[in-house]
Every structure is written in structure tokens, then in C-alpha cells.
C-alpha positions, 0 to 999 in steps of 0.5 A: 131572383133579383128584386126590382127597384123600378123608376116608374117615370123619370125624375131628372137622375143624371145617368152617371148617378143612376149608374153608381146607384145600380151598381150599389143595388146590384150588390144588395140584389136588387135590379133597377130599372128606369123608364125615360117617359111618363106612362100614358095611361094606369094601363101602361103603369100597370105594366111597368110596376107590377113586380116592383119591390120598391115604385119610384113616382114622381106626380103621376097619379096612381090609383088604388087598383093600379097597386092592386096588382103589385103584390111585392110592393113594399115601399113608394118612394115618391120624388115630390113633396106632396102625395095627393097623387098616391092612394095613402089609405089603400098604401096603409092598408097593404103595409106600403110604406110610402116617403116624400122628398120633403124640402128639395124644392123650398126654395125654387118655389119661394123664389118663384112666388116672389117673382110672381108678386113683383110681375103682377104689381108691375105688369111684367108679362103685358108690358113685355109685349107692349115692348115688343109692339113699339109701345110705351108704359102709357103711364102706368104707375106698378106697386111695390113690396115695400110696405105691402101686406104679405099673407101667407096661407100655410106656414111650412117650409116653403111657407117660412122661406117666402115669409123670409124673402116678403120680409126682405123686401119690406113687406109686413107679413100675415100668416094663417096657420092650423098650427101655431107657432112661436115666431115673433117676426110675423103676425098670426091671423085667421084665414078669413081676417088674412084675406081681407087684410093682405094685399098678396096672399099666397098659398102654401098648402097641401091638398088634404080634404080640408084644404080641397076649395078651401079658397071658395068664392067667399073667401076671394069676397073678402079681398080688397080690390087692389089684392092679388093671389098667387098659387103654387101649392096645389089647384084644388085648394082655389075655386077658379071658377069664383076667382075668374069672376072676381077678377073678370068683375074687378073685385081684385086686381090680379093672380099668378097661377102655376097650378090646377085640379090636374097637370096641365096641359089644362082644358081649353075652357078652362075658366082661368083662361079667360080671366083678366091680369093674370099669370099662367104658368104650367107648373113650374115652381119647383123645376129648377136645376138645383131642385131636380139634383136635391130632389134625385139625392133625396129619393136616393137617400131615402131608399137607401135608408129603408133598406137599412132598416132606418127608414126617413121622409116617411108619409105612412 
């Protein structure tokens, strides 16, 4: 009986790609099977994992009790970097193994950030539609990353690419880390002297339960008010609700969000919508065509390397 590799949503595979690696996994008795529409409901995914031997996901969430009806499972490839979506502890627990896509969308969501920062500091998205309506600049003076303090939250890969780009720039950067470090171009300060001394802070966290509302409203106090904020890591790291009053209050001057406390779409009352000098986007930092191709030969690679017993990109 063939064993099952099952693509549980879709990840961006070309279909010659996912052609060649049936064939391969064909060969090592494995049947592949890939499914064109996220799953509506754990119900549904239920239903399409329960006799995988090996889960591709990409950010679904998957609950405990979901896997808990996958007695074959072995290995959860997930084509993401971060994965707060999957139930680790249940997954070391049952022996699954579980890899990541480290590293595919680095530069997509390097660039993004830094898109992000030159749009706010020159009102990009409002004078579009001032543009559109007949208007002027009505002397609006923006700012520049040249001189600008730049603080990082978080030093990783994606962390260091934006470092890269801000210092490109010209900015000065600050990075707060958990783990030092020895890179003499950037300063290392605390998270608290961070916030009161950059004027962008960009986060570049994952969600760990010391990270979740790890940007509190004390925290968004010590921002100068000329500040802004950028997320593209993850939406449980900031306290929106606080950082819609700082920017409703005028305590900062703007944020440029891509992320939320789940995939959007978001609530309708949510309470960054209503918050003034802002840029909502519906996560897309890392979706870039050449991300979604790193991210597919990633995920392949990965299988490939634990079925030969040299497992790589491992979480647990």
C-alpha cells in the first residue's frame, strides 16, 4: 500500500514541479496528493490528512486534536518560517517531526519593511488619492531615512537583511536582541532604550509566549512622537488596541501593519481600522514570486532530506 505525501493547501508548486516530484516519490512508494484550496474548517483538514505519512502546511492552523487522528503521521513539512500555527509540544510528544522553510522569504519582507518606512515618512497611500482627486502636496514637507534612527526588534535573518538595506539608506541603526551578537556596524540596546530612541522600529520577532504583547502599551509610551512602527512579523507581538490610541492621541506619528492576531480578513472592528496615519496590508510581506519558488524548493528539499535519513530545517 502506497504511503501518502499530502499538500494539505496549496503552496504556489508549479505544476511541472509537482509533477517531476510525484514521479520521484512514486518511485520510493510514496503517493502525493495536493489540494488547490485551503480547508475551510479543521473538520475539512481532518479529512484530507488523516492517513498522511508526511503533512505539507503552509500557515493554516492546525490544532492538536486535528493530528490526533493521523496515526501515520511522521513528519509536517510546513512552507513558512514561523510555526505558532502548529502544535509543537503535541508534535514532540508523538514523535513528529516538524521542519520550516527557514530563510525563503528574507528578502521579500526586507524590502517590504523598507517600502513600508519611506511610504509613511512621505505619506505615500494619502497623497495617492489626493492625486487622484485633483490636489496638490498642500505643502507637505515628508522625511527621509537618511539620518533617521532605525531600531530593529529582533536580529535574525530578516532582522539583519533590514539592518542592511536601513544602513543603505543612511540610517543609523539600533537593534534590541535576546542574543548577543558580535556586529560592530549596528548598536545593541535594550528593548525599552530602543523604543524611546529610534524613529522607526521594526519588528522582527517570531511569536514565542515571551514575545505574545510583547509590544504593550508601555512600551508604545516611550515612542517619541515623531516615531513610527512597522509590523511584518507576527500580530500578537503588538498591543493594537494601545497602539491605536497612541496614534488616535497623536503620541506617534504612524504604523504600517501586514500582520494580526490571525489571517486576515480582519474584524470590522478591529481597532487598528479606525486608527489615523496608517498602512494595512493583508499579509504580504513574503508573497513574492521569488519567495513562493524559494519557499516550493525548500519544502521539497526538506522532504527529500528526511526520507534519506538526513533530516534539515528541523523545528523539533
Amino acid at each position: 500500500m502506497m504511503k501518502k505525501i499530502v499538500f494539505a493547501e496549496p503552496i504556489g508548486i508549479s505544476p511541472e514541479a509537482s509533477k517531476s516530484f510525484s514521479k520521484e516519490m512514486e518511485a520510493l512508494e510514496y503517493d502525493v496528493i495536493f489540494y488547490d484550496s485551503k480547508p475551510v474548517s479543521q473538520s475539512e483538514l481532518q479529512q484530507r490528512i488523516v492517513d498522511a505519512e508526511i503533512l505539507v502546511i503552509a500557515n493554516y492552523p492546525l490544532a492538536a486534536q486535528t493530528l490526533q487522528s493521523c496515526p501515520n503521521l511522521k513528519l509536517i513539512a510546513v512552507a513558512f518560517t514561523g510555526v505558532d500555527h502548529v502544535p509543537i509540544d503535541y508534535c514532540k510528544e508523538n514523535s513528529i517531526s516538524v521542519c520550516n522553510a527557514a530563510g525563503y522569504s528574507t528578502n521579500a519582507v526586507a524590502e517590504l519593511t523598507i517600502t513600508l518606512a519611506v511610504s509613511l515618512l512621505r505619506n505615500v497611500v494619502y497623497f495617492d488619492s489626493i492625486t487622484r482627486k485633483n490636489g496638490t502636496r498642500e505643502n507637505f514637507l515628508g522625511g527621509e531615512l537618511f539620518g533617521k534612527t532605525f531600531g530593529i526588534l529582533g536580529y535574525g535573518a530578516i532582522g539583519k537583511r533590514v539592518a542592511h538595506l536601513a544602513k543603505a539608506f543612511g540610517s543609523k541603526v539600533i537593534v534590541s536582541t535576546r542574543t548577543p551578537q558580535n556586529d560592530a556596524t549596528v548598536k545593541f540596546v535594550s528593548t525599552e532604550d530602543l523604543f524611546k530612541q529610534a524613529d522607526i522600529i521594526s519588528l522582527h520577532v517570531p511569536a514565542t509566549p515571551e514575545t505574545v504583547g510583547l509590544v504593550s502599551g508601555n512600551l508604545i509610551k516611550l515612542m517619541k512622537p515623531t516615531s513610527i512602527l512597522i509590523n511584518t512579523a507576527r500580530g500578537a507581538i503588538v498591543d493594537y488596541s494601545a497602539l491605536s490610541k497612541a496614534l488616535q492621541d497623536g503620541k506617534i506619528s504612524g504604523a504600517a501593519i501586514d500582520v494580526y492576531e490571525h489571517e486576515p480578513p480582519i474584524e470590522s472592528d478591529h481597532p487598528i481600522l479606525t486608527a489615523p496615519n496608517t498602512i494595512l496590508l493583508p499579509h504580504i510581506a513574503y508573497a513574492t514570486k521569488e519567495a513562493i519558488a524559494l519557499r516550493t524548493n525548500i519544502v521539497l528539499s526538506n522532504i527529500k532530506a528526511w526520507l534519506a535519513g538526513s533530516p534539515q530545517n528541523l523545528v523539533f
